[in-house]
BAFI-3210 file (N, C-alpha, C; in Angstrom, 3 decimals, decimal comma, padded with zeros to 6 digits):
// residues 114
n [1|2|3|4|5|6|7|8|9|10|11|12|13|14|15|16|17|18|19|20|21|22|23|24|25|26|27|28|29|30|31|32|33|34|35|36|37|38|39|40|41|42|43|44|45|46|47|48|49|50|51|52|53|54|55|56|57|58|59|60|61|62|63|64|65|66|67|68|69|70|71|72|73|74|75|76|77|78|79|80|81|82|83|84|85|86|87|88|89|90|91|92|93|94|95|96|97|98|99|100|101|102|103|104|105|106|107|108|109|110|111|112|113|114]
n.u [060,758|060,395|061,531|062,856|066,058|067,043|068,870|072,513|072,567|074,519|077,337|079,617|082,071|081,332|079,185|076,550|074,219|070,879|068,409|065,627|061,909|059,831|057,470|054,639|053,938|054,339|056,125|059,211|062,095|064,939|067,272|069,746|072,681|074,673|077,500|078,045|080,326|081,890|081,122|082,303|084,691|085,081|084,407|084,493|082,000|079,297|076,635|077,511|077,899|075,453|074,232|075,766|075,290|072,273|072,407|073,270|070,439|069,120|069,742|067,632|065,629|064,039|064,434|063,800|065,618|063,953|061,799|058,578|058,468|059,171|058,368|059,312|058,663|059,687|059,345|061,704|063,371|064,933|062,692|063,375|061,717|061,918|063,188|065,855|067,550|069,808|071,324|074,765|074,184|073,148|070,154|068,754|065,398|064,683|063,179|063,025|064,923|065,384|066,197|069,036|071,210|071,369|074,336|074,465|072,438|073,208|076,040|074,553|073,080|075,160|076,094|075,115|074,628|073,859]
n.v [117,194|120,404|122,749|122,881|122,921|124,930|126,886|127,631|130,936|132,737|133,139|133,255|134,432|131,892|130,869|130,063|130,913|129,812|129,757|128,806|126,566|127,142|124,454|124,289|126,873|127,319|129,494|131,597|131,712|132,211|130,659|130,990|129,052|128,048|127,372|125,396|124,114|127,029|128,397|126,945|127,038|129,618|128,964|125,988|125,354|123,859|125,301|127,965|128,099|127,584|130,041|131,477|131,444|131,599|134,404|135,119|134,569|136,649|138,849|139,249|138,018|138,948|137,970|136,361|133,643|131,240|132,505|133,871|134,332|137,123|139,226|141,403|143,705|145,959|147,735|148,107|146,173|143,140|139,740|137,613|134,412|132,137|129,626|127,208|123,921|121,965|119,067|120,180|122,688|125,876|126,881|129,494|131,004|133,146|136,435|136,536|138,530|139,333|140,911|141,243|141,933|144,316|145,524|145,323|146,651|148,940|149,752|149,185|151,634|153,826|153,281|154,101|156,751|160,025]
n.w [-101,591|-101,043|-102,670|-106,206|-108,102|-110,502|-111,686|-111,099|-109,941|-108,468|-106,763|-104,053|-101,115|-099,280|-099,618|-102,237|-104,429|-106,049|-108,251|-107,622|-108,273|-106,028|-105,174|-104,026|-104,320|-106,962|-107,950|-108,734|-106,738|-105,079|-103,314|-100,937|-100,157|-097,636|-096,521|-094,026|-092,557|-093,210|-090,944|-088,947|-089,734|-088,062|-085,376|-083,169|-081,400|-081,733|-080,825|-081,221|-083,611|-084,848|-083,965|-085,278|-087,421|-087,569|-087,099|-089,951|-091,232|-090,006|-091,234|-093,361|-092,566|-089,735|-086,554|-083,135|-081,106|-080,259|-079,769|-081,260|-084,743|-085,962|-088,519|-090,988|-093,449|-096,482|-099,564|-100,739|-100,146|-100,044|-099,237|-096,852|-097,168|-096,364|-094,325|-093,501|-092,233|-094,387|-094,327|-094,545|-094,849|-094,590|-095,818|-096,998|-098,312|-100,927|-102,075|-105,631|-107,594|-110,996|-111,981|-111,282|-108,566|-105,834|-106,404|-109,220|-109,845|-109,132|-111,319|-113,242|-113,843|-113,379|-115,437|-117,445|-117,145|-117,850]
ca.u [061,478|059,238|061,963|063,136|066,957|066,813|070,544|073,308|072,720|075,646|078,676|080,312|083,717|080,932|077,663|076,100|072,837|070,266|067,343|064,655|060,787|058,908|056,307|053,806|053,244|054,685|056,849|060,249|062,373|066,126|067,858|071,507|073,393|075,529|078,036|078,216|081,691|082,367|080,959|082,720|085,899|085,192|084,384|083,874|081,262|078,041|075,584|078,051|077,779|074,235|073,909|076,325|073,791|070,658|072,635|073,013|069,393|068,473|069,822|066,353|064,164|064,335|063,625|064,772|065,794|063,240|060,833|057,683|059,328|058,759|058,953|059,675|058,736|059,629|058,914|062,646|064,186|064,184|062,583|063,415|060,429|061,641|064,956|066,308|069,493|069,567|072,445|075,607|073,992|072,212|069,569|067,537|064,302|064,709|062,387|064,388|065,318|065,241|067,199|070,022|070,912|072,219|075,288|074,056|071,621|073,486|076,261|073,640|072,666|076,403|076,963|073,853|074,345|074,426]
ca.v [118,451|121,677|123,269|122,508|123,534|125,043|126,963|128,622|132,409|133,607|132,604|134,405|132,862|131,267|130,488|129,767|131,007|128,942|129,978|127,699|126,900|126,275|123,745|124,811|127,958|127,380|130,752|131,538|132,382|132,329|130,370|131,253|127,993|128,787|125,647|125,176|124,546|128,249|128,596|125,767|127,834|130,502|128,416|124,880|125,195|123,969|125,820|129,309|127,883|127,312|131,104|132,933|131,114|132,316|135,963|135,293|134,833|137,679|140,156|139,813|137,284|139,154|136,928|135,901|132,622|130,819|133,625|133,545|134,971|138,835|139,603|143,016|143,764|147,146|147,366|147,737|144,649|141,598|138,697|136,177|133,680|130,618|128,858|125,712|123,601|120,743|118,549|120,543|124,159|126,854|127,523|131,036|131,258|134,704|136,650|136,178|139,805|138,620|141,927|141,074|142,307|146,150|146,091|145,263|147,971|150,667|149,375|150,165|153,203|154,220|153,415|154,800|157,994|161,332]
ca.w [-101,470|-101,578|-103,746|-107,284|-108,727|-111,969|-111,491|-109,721|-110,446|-108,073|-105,971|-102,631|-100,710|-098,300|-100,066|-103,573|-104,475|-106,720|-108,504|-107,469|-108,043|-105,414|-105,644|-103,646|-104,975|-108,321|-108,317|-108,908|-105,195|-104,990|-102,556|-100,748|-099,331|-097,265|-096,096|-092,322|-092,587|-092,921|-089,453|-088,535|-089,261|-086,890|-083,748|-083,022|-080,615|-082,010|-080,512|-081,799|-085,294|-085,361|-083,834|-086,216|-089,520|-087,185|-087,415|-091,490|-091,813|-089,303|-091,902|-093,938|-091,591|-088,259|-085,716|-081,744|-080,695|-078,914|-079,539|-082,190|-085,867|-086,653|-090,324|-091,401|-094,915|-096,927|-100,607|-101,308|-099,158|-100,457|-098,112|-096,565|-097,758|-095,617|-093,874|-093,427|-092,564|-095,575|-094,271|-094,075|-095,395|-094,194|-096,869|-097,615|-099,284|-100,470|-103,009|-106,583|-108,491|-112,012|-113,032|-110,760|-107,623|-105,976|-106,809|-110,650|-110,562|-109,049|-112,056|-114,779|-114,034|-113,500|-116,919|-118,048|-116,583|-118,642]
c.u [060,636|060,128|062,999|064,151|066,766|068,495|071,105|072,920|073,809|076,712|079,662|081,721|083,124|079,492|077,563|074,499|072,233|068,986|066,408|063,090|060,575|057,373|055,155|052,699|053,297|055,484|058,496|060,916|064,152|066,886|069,286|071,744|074,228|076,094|078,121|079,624|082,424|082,583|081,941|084,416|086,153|085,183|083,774|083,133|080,127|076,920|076,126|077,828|075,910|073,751|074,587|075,182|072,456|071,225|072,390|071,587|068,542|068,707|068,424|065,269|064,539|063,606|064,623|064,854|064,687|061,898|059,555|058,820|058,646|059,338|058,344|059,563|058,723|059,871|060,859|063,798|063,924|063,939|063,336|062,355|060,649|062,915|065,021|067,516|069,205|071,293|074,082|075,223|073,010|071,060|068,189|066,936|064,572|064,141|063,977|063,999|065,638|066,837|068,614|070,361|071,700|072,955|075,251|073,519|072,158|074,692|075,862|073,757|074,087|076,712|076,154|073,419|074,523|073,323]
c.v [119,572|122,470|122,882|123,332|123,904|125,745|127,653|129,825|133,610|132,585|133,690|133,329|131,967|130,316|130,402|130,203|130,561|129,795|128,708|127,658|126,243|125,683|123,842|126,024|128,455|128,811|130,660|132,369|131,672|131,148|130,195|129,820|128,311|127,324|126,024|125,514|126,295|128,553|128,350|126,638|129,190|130,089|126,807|124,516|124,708|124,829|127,687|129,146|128,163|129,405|132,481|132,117|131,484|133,679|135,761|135,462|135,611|138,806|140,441|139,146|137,728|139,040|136,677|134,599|131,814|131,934|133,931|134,718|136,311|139,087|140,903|143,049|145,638|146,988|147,417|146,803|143,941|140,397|138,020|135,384|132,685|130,459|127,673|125,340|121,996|120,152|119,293|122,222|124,472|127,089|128,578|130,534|132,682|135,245|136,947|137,858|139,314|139,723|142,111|141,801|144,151|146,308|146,414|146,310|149,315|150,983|150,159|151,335|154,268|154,346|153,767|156,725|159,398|162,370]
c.w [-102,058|-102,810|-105,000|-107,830|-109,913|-112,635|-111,278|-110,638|-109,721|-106,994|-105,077|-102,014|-099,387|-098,708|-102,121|-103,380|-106,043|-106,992|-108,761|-107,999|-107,123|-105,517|-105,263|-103,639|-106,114|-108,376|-107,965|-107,553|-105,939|-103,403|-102,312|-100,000|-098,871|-096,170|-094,612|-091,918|-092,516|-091,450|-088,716|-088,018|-088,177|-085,673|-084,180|-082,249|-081,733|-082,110|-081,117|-083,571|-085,749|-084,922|-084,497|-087,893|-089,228|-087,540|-088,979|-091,584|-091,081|-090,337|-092,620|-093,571|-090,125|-087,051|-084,259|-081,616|-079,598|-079,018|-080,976|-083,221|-085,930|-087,853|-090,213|-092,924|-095,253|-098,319|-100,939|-100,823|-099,672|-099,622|-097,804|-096,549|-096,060|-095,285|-093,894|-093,033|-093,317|-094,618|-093,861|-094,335|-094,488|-095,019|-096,328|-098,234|-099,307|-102,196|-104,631|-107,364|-109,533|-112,426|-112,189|-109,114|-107,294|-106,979|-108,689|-110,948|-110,267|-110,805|-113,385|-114,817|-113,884|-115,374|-117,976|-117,966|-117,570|-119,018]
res [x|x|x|x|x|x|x|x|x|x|x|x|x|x|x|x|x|x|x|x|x|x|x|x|x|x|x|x|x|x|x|x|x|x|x|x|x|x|x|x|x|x|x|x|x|x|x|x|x|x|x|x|x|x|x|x|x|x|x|x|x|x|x|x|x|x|x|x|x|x|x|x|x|x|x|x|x|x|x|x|x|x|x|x|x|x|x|x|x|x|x|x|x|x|x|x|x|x|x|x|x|x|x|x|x|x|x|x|x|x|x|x|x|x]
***
């Protein structure tokens, strides 16, 4: 397994995200799981499940079906590194924000403000 749990750093009403290392390049990346089952509850088609968890990881790996990957990078996006489906999940590689994420930082500076 290229990537190594170390531990949950958040929780959504569909997914869990993990701060991982990966072994290959020894650095610290984030990964979202995101259960199938969710899908599952919107449609029982297969092939609709597997294309609403390709939409999830189009939001920051934007890519076509069938079509070579196009990555989009802008210094304030955070990647998508890598994908996967592990067994019943979806899993993100996605670059890890140590200092937490938006909503955290807009937060701060809210309560920092004066």
């Amino acid at each position: 397994n290229r990537y190594s749990c170390i531990k949950e750093i958040g929780r959504g009403s569909s997914s869990t995200v993990w701060l991982v290392k990966d072994r290959e390049t020894n650095l610290l990346v984030a990964m979202k799981k995101c259960h199938l089952s969710y899908y599952r509850s919107i449609s029982k088609s297969t092939d609709d499940i597997f294309e609403m968890a390709y939409r999830e990881v189009d939001r920051s790996f934007s890519f076509s079906i069938g079509s070579p990957i196009k990555v989009y990078y802008h210094l304030n996006v955070i990647q998508c590194l890598d994908y996967f489906i592990d067994g019943s999940y979806l899993c993100m590689i996605l670059e890890y924000m140590p200092s937490g994420d938006l909503e955290d930082f807009i937060d701060y500076f809210k309560r920092n403000e004066q």
